[in-house]
Legacy VTK file of the C-alpha trace (Angstrom):
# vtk DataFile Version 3.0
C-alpha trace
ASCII
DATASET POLYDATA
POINTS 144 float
0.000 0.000 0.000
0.864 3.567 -0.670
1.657 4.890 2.893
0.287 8.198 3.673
2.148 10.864 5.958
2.146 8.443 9.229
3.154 8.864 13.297
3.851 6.651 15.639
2.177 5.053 18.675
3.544 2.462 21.437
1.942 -1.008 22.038
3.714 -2.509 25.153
6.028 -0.426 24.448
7.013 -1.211 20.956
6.647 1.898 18.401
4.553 1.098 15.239
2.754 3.210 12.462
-0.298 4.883 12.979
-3.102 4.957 10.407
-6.770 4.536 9.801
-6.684 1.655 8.638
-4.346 -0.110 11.735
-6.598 2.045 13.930
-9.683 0.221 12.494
-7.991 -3.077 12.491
-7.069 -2.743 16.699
-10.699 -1.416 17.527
-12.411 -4.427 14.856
-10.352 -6.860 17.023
-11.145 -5.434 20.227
-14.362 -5.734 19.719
-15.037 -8.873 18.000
-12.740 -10.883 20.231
-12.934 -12.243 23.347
-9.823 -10.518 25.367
-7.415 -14.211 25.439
-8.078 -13.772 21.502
-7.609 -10.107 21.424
-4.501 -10.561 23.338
-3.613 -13.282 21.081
-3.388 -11.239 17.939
-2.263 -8.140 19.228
0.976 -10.055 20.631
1.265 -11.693 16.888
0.969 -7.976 15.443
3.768 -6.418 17.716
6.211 -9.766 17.329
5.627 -9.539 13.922
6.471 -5.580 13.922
9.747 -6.838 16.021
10.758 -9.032 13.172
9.603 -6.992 10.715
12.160 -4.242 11.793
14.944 -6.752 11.287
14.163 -7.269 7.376
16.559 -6.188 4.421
13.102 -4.836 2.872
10.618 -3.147 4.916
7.135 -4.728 4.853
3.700 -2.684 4.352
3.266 -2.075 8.097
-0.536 -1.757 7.341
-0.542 -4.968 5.886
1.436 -6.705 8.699
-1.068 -5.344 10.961
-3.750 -6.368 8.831
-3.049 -9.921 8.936
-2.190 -10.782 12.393
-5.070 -8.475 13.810
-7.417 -10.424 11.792
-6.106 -14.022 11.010
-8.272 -15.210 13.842
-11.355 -13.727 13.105
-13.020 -17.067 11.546
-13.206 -18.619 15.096
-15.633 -15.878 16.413
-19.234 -15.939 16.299
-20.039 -13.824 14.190
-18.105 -15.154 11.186
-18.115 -18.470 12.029
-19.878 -20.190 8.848
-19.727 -23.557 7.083
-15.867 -23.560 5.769
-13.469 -24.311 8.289
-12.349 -21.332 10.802
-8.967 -20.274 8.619
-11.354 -19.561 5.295
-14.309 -17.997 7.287
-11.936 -15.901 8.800
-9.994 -15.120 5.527
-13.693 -14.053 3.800
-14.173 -11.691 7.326
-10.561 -9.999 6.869
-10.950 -9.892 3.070
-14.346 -8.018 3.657
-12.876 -5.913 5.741
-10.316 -4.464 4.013
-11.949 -4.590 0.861
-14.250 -2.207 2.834
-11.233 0.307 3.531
-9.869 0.749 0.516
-7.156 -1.649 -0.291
-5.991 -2.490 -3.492
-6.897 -5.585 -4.816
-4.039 -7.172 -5.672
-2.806 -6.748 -1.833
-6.080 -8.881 -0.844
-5.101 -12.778 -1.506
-7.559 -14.749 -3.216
-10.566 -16.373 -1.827
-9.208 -19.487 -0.521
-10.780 -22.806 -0.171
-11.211 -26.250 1.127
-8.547 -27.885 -2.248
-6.208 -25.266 -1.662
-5.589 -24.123 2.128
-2.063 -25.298 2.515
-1.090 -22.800 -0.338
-2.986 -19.715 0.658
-2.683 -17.632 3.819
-5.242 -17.983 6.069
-5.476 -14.110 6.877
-6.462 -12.657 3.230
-3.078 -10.870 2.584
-0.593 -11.320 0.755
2.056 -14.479 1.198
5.074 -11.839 2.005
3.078 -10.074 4.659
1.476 -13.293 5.662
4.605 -15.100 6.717
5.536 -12.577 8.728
2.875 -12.081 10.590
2.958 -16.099 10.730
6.363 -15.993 12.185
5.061 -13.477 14.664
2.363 -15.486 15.446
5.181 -18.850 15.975
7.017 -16.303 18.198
3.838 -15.584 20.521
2.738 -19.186 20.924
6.579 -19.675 22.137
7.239 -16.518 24.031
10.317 -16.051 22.089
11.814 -13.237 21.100
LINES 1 145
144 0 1 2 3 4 5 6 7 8 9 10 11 12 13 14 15 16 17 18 19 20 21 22 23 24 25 26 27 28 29 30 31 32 33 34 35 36 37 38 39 40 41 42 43 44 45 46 47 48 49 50 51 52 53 54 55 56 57 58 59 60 61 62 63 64 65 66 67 68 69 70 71 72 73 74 75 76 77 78 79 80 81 82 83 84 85 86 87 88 89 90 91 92 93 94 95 96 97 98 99 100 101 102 103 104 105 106 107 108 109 110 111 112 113 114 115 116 117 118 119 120 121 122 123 124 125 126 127 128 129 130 131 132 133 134 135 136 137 138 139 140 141 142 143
């Protein structure tokens, strides 16, 4: 994505970029999630942003926040449906940022049952996907 003019705001301490678009992401979360889940994907997002920061390249930050704030939105109520959890959850977060603005070809393709090993689970892009993954790792381990 085409960053605008950003600031910065600490998580736990840990600066990231501020935008709409993050902004919506942390108050969608909040709210849809119970607070073990919220606090799940919020630690994912700022491990993520850790690792991120340690890259040759510099990944869309909006997009890194994207899909860890969202990857687990398929095991809420709300858009819990008929597919299993990581494509309901990849329809939700596709929805949702579809519904912000961003560009198409930074919103993955619908996945499905035949192909969920190959496409991330969150609705973003692979490159911001497997970051956000490794974040994710990172949290479950307490490692960093």
């Amino acid at each position: 994505m085409k960053m605008p003019k950003t600031t910065q705001v600490k998580y736990a301490g840990i600066e990231v970029v501020d935008t709409q678009l993050i902004r919506d992401a942390v108050e969608f979360a909040r709210s849809i999630h119970e607070p073990f889940l919220y606090n799940h994907v919020m630690r994912s997002w700022l491990f993520a942003v850790v690792l991120g920061g340690k890259m040759k390249a510099a990944p869309d930050p909006e997009l890194v926040a994207a899909a860890a704030l969202l990857h687990d939105l398929g095991l809420t109520e709300k858009y819990a449906a008929e597919a299993r959890f990581e494509v309901d959850g990849a329809n939700a977060a596709r929805s949702f940022l579809q519904a912000r603005g961003v560009a198409p070809h930074q919103v993955q393709l619908q996945p499905d049952e035949s192909n969920l090993e190959r496409i991330p689970a969150s609705g973003i892009e692979e490159r911001h996907h497997g970051l956000f993954h490794e974040g994710c790792a990172r949290e479950a381990a307490n490692d960093l």
